[in-house]
N, C-alpha and C positions, 0 to 999 in steps of 0.2 A: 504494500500500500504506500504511495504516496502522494505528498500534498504538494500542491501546486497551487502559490501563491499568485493572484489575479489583481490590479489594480485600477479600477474604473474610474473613469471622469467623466462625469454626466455633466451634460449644457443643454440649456434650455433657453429656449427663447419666449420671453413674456411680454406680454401687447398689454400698455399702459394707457392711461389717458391723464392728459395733461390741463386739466381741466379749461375746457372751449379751444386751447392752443392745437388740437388736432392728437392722434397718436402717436406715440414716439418706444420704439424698440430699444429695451435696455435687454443684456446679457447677465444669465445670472449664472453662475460659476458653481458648482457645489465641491465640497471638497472632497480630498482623495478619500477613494472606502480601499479598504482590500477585503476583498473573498476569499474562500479557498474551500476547494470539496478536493475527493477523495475518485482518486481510478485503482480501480483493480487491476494489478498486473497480472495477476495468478492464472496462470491456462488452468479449462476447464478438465477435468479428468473426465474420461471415461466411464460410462455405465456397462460393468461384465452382465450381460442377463444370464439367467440359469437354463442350461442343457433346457429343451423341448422335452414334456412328459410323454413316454411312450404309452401306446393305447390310448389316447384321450383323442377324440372326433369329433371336430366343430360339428353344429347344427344347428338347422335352421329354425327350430319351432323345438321349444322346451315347456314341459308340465312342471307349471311348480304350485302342487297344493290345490293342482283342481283348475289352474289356471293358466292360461296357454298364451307363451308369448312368443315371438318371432324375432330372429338375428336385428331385427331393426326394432325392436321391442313394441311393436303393432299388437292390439289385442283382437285384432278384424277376423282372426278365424275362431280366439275365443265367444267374442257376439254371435258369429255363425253358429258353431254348436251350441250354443246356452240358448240361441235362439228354434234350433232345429228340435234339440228334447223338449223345448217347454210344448214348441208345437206340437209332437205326438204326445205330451200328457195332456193338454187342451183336446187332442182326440178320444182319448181316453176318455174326460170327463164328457165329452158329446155321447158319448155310448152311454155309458154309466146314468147318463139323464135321462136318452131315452128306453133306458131297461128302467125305469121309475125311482132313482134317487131325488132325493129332498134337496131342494136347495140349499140349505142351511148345512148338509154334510158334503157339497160340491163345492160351498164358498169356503166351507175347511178345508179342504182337498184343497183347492187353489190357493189358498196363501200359505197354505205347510207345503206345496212343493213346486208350483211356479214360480209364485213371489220369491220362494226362498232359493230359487237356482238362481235370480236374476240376478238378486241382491247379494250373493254369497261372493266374500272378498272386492267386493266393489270398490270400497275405499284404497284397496291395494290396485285396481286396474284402468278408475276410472278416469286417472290422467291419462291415460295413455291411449285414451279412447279418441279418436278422429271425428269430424264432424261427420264423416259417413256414419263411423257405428253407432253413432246416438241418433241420429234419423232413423236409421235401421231398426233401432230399441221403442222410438216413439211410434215408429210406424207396424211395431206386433204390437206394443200397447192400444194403439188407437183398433188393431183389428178385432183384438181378441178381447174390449169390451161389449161391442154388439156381439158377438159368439157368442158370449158366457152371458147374454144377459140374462139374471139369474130372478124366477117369477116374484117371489118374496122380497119384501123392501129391509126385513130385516136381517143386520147382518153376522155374519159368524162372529162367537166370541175366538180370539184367537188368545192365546194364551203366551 
């Protein structure tokens, strides 16, 4: 490390008025400053990275805990399948309606296991989610309330 003494002279030119006699240019002088910073002479060293682990396989699309991300860390194939199973249990419960279930054990059936696939680790994915897969999520939301309109105004106790 060393310092390196710098000694500046600033001038400045100031616009006066001479009162009614017009303006007149005076020089004003500031006195000497010295600075001094610091250079690094020090060459950078090298970084040794560690030998490549044998057996390990990059990939493009990993499970972690139910939740699927991609090398570019996109959740768009997670919305696809979360939104594929909800929709065969949404068929599920269209069966289950018309073989004479009650509403009130369809609208538990629906928030114990569509709601709950929707919403599972969401906080963990919902940054990562694009303006596509939330269109995507709004548009099986908006489908699958007339679906399931369910006859009964009362609704499940969910627990």
């Amino acid at each position: 490390m060393h310092c390196i003494g710098q000694t500046i002279v600033a001038r400045y030119m100031m616009m006066t008025t001479n009162f009614g006699r017009g303006p007149t240019i005076s020089r004003l002088i500031l006195p000497n400053t010295s600075r001094s910073f610091f250079v690094n002479k020090r060459q950078k060293s090298t970084i040794q990275l560690p030998p490549p682990i044998q057996n390990i396989v990059p990939v493009k699309v990993i499970r972690i805990l139910g939740v699927i991300f991609t090398n570019s860390l996109s959740v768009a194939e997670h919305i696809q399948a979360i939104i594929n199973s909800c929709a065969q249990t949404l068929y599920a419960l269209r069966i289950l309606r018309s073989h004479g279930m009650d509403d009130v054990a369809l609208q538990t059936i629906y928030h114990s296991v569509v709601i709950a696939k929707l919403t599972y680790a969401s906080s963990a994915w919902w940054g990562f989610t694009s303006a596509t897969d939330r269109q995507k999520l709004d548009a099986f939301f908006l489908t699958t309330q007339p679906a399931l309109s369910f006859r009964s105004a009362k609704p499940a106790v969910v627990y």
